[in-house]
N, C-alpha and C positions, 0 to 999 in steps of 0.2 A: 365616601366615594374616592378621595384621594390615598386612604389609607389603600383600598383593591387595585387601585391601578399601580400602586408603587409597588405592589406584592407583584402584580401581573409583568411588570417592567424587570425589578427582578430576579424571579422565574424567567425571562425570557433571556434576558443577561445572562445566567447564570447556564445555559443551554453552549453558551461561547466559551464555557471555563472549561470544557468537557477535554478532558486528555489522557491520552494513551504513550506506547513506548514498544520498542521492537528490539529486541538483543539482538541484533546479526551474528551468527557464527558461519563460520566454514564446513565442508564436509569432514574437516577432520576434528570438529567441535569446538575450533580456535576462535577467538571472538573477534572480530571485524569491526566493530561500530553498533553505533545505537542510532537509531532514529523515532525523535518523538515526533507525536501524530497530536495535532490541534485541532478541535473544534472551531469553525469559523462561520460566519453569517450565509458562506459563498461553499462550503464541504471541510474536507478536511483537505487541514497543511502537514505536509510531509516535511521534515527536517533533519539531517543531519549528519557526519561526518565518517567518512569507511575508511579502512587502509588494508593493502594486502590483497588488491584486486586484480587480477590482470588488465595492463592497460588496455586501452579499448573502450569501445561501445557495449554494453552491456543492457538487456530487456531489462525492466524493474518494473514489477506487477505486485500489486495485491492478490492471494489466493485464494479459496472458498473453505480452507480447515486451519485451524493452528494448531500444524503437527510439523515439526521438521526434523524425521529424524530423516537421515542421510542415505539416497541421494535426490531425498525432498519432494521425496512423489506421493510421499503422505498426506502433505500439502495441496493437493488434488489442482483441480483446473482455476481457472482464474475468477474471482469475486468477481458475480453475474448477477445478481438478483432481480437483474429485470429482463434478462434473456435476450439482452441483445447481441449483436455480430461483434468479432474480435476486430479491433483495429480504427485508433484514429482517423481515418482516414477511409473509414468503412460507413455509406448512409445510412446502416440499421443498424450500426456500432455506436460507439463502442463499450465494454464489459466496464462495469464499474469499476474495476480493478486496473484495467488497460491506463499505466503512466507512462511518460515518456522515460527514454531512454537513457541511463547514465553515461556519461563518460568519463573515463577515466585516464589521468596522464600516466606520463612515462612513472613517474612515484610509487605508483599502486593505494594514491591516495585522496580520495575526492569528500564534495559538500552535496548534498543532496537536500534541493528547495524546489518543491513542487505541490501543488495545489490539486486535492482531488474531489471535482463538484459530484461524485456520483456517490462518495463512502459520506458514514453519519459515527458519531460519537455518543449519539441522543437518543436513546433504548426510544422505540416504536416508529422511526424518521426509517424512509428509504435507503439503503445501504448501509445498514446498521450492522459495523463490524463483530458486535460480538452477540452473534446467534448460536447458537444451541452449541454447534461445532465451533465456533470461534472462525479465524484469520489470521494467514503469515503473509509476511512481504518476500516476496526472493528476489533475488537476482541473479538473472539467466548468462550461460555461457555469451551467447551470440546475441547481437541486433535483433530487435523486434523490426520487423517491415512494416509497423503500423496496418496489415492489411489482410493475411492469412490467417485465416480461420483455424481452430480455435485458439491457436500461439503466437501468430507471428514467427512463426519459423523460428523460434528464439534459440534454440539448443536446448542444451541438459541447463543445469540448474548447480549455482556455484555457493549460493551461499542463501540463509533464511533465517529468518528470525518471526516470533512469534506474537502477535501482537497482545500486548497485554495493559492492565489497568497498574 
């Protein structure tokens, strides 16, 4: 009996080790940053460092394909899989994809640490990024307003990366 549940414990552990990884390039296929994607108890954690952005506020979404070729519309609309409304800040929102906003200083250089309870790491779990077509991260010209269907009014699309194992 002890021997199943230590197996059950770590199978369940082991669901937390689950990780990904996003090469961000630019439209002009320059590379920007990497951000690794963690498995956590709570979705997945977004992490990690860009340069060469325009300063500013910038949309930063998860997408529903991993294709980015350039100018990222390959990448299609935003990771939905449960067909809710776009926008934090929306009561039948938001897209499993919908993350908060980057900002970016005068540098063109930031950290990106953010927490996504709607995406999964864990092949058969809800928001499980790598279905058939996969998933990209982009990051948008403009502000997301948290609240405009199905964008956020965010602009075009400045840079993407593909999520991968």
């Amino acid at each position: 009996m002890v021997g199943a549940a230590a197996m059950l414990a770590t199978a369940a552990l082991a669901q937390f080790s689950e990780t990904a990884r996003a090469a961000i390039h630019d439209a002009e296929g320059k590379p920007i940053g990497t951000v690794a994607l963690l498995q956590t108890p709570h979705g997945v954690l977004l992490t990690g460092n860009l340069e060469r952005l325009p300063p500013g506020p910038h949309a930063f979404h998860v997408h529903s394909v991993g294709k980015c070729e350039p100018p990222f519309t390959s990448a299609e609309g935003h990771f939905n899989p449960g067909g809710k409304k776009h926008g934090l800040l929306v009561a039948d929102g938001p897209h499993a994809g919908d993350l908060p906003n980057i900002h970016v200083p005068a540098s063109g250089a930031t950290t990106i640490e953010v927490l996504a309870p709607g995406l999964s790491l864990v092949a058969g779990a809800p928001g499980y990024l790598f279905d058939t077509d996969g998933s990209a991260l982009v990051i948008h010209a403009g502000v997301d307003d948290y609240k405009s269907d199905p964008t956020g009014n965010a602009g075009g699309r400045l840079a993407c990366g593909i999520v991968s194992r």
